[in-house]
Residue frames relative to the residue before (quaternion, step in Angstrom):
aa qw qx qy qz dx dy dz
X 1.0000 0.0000 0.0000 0.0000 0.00 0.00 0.00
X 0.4997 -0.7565 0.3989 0.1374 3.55 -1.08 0.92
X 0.3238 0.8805 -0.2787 0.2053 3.39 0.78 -0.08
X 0.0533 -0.7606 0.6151 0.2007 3.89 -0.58 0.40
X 0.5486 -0.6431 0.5327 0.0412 3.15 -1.76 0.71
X 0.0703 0.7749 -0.6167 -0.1191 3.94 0.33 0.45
X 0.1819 0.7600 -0.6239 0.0111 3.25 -1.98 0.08
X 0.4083 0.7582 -0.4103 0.3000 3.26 -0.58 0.85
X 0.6604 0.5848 -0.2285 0.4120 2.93 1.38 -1.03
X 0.0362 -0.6877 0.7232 -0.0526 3.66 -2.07 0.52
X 0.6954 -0.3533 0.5622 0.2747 2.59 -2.00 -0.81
X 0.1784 0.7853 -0.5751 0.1440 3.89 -0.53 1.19
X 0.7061 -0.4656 0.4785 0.2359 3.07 -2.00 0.43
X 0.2793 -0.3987 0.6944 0.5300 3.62 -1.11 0.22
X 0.7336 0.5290 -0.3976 0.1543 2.06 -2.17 0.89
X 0.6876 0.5339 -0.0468 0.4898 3.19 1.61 -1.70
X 0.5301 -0.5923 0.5704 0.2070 2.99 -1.44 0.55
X 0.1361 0.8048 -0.5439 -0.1949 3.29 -1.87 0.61
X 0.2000 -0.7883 0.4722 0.3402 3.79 -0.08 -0.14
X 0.0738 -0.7133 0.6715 0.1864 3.60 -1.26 1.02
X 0.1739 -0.6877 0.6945 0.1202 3.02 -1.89 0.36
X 0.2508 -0.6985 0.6605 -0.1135 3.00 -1.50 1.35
X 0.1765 -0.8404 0.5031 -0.0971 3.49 -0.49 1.71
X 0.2938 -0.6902 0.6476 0.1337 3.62 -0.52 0.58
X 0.0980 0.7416 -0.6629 0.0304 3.57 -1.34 1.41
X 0.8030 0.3747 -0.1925 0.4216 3.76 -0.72 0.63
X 0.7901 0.0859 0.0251 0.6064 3.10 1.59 -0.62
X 0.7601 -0.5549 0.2859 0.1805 3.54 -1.44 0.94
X 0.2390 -0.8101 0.4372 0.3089 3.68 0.66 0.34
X 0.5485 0.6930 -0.3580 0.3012 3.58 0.71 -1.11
X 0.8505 0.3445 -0.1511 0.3676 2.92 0.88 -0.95
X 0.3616 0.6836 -0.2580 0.5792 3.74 1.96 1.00
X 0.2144 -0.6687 0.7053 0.0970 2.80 -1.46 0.28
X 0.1015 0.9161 -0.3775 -0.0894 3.23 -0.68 0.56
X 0.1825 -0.8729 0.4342 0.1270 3.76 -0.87 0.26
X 0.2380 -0.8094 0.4783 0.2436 3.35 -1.15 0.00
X 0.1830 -0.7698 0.6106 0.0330 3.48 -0.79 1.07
X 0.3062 -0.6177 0.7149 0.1163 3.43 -1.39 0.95
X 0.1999 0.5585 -0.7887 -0.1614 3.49 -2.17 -0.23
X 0.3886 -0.6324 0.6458 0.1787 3.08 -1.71 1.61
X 0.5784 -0.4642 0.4468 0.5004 3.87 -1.40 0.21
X 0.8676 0.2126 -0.2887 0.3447 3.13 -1.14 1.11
X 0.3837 0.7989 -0.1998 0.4180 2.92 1.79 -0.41
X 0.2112 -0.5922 0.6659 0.4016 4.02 -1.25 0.40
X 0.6064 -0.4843 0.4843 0.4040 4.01 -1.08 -0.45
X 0.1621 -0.8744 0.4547 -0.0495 3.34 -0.76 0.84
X 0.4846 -0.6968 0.4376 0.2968 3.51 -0.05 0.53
X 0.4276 -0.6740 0.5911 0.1162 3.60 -0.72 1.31
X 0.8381 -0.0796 0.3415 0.4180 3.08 -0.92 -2.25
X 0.2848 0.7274 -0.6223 -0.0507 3.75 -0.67 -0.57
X 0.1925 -0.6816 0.7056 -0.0206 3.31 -1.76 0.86
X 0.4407 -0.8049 0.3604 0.1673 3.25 -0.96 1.25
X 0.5600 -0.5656 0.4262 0.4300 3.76 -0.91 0.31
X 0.6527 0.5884 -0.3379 0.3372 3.78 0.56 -0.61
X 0.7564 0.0013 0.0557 0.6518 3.66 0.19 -1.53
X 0.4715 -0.5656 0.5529 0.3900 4.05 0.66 -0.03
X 0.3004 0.5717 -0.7216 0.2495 3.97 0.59 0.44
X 0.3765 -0.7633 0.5205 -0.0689 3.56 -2.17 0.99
X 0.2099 -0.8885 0.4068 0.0320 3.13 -0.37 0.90
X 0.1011 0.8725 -0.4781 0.0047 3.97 -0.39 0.46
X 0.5294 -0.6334 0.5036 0.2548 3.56 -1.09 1.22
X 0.5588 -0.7653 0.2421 0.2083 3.34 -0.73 0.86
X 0.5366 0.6151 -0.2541 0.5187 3.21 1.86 0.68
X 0.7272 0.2751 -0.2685 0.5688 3.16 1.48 0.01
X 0.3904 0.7659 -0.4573 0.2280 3.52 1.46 -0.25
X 0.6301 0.5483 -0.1322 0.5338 3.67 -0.25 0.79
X 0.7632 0.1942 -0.0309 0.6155 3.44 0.54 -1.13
X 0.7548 0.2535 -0.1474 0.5867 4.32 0.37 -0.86
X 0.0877 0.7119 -0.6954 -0.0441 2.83 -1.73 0.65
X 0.5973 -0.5819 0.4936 0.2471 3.29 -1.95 0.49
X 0.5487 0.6198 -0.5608 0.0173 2.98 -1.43 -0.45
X 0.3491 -0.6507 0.6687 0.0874 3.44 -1.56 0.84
X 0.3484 -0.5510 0.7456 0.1383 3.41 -2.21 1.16
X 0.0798 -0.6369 0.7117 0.2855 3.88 -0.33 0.53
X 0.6993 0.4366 -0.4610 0.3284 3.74 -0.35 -0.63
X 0.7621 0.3141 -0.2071 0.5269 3.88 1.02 0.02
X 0.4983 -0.7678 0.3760 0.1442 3.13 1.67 1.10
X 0.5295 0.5624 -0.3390 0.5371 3.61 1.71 0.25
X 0.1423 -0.6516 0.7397 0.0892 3.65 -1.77 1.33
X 0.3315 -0.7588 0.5545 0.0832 3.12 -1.15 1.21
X 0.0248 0.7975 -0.5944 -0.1004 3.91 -0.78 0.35
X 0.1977 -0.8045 0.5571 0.0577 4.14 0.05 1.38
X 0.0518 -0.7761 0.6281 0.0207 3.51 -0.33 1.45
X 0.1482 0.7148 -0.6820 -0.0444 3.86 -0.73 0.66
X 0.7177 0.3858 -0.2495 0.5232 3.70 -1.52 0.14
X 0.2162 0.7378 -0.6311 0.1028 3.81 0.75 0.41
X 0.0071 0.6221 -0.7759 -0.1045 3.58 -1.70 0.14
X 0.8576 -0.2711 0.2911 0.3261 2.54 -2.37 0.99
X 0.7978 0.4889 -0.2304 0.2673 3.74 0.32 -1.34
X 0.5483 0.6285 -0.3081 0.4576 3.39 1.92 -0.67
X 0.3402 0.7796 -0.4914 0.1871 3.77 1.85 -0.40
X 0.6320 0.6254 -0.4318 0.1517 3.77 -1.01 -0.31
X 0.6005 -0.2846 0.5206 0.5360 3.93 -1.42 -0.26
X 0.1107 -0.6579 0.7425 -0.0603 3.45 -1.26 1.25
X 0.1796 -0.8417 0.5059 -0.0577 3.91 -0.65 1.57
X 0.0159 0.7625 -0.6389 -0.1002 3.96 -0.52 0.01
X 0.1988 -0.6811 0.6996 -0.0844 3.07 -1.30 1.13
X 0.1619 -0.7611 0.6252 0.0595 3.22 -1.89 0.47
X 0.0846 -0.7659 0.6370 -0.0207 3.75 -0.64 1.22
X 0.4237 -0.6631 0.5902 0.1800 3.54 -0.97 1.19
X 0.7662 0.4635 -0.1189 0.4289 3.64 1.24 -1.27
X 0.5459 0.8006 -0.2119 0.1272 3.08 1.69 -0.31
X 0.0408 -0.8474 0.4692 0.2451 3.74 0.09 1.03
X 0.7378 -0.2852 0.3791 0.4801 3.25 -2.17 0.40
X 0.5916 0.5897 -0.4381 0.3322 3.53 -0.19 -1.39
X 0.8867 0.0330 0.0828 0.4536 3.49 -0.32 -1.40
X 0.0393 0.7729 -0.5489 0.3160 3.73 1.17 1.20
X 0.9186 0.1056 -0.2424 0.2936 3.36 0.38 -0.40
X 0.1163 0.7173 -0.4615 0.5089 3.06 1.68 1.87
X 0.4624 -0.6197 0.6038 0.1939 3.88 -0.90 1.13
X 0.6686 0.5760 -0.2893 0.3709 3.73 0.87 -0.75
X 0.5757 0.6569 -0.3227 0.3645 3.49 1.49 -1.20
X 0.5673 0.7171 -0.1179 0.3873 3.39 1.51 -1.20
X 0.1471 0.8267 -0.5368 -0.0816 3.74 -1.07 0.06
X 0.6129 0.2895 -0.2753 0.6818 3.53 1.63 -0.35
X 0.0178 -0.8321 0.5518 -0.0520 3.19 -1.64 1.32
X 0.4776 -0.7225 0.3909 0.3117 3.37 -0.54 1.10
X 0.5944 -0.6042 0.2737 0.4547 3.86 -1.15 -0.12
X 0.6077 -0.6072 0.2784 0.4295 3.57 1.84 -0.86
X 0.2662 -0.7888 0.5006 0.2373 3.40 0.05 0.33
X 0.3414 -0.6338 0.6113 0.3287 4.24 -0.84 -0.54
X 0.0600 0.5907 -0.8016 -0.0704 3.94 -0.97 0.64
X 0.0901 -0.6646 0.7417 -0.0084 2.76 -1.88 0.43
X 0.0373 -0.9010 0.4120 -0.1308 3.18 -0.85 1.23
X 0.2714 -0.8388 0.4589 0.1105 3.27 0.88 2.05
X 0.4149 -0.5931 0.6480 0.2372 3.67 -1.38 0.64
């Protein structure tokens, strides 16, 4: 079964730092692209980060540019997503996904995507 695994998430200060992690099971990461997508409560889901399968070049939604980064261990089949400087607004279910087909261009499209993790929970206390 294909499937990624998130984990990382909690409960933080503005202000605080978090690290997610995103695990490949069943299948070879190297050969993905991958991204992260948030939804806040009430919210539609939005594309975070993604980093390509080819040279690892990165993308970032213009609300976290600055504060999150990407980056992937192929040899530990693990995508990484460094949140520092969190605010209240970054609150929500925080997903990773993987697209064999997936170009830079439109990486931070939900469509680009076809294997999806269940999601982790951040929370971010003001």
């Amino acid at each position: 079964q294909l499937q990624f695994v998130e984990s990382g998430g909690g409960l933080v200060q503005s202000g605080g730092s978090l690290r997610l992690s995103c695990t490949a099971s069943g299948f070879t990461l190297d050969n993905y692209a991958v991204g992260w997508f948030r939804q806040g409560p009430g919210k539609e889901r939005e594309g975070v980060s993604c980093i390509t399968k080819s040279d690892g070049s990165t993308r970032y939604a213009g609300s976290v540019k600055g504060r999150f980064t990407i980056s992937r261990d192929n040899a530990r089949h693990t995508v990484f997503l460094q949140m520092n400087n969190l605010k209240p607004e970054d609150t929500g279910i925080y997903y990773c996904a993987g697209g064999r087909s997936t170009s830079y261009t439109f990486c931070l499209g939900s469509e680009e995507y076809d294997i999806w993790g269940q999601g982790t929970q951040v929370t971010v206390s003001s």
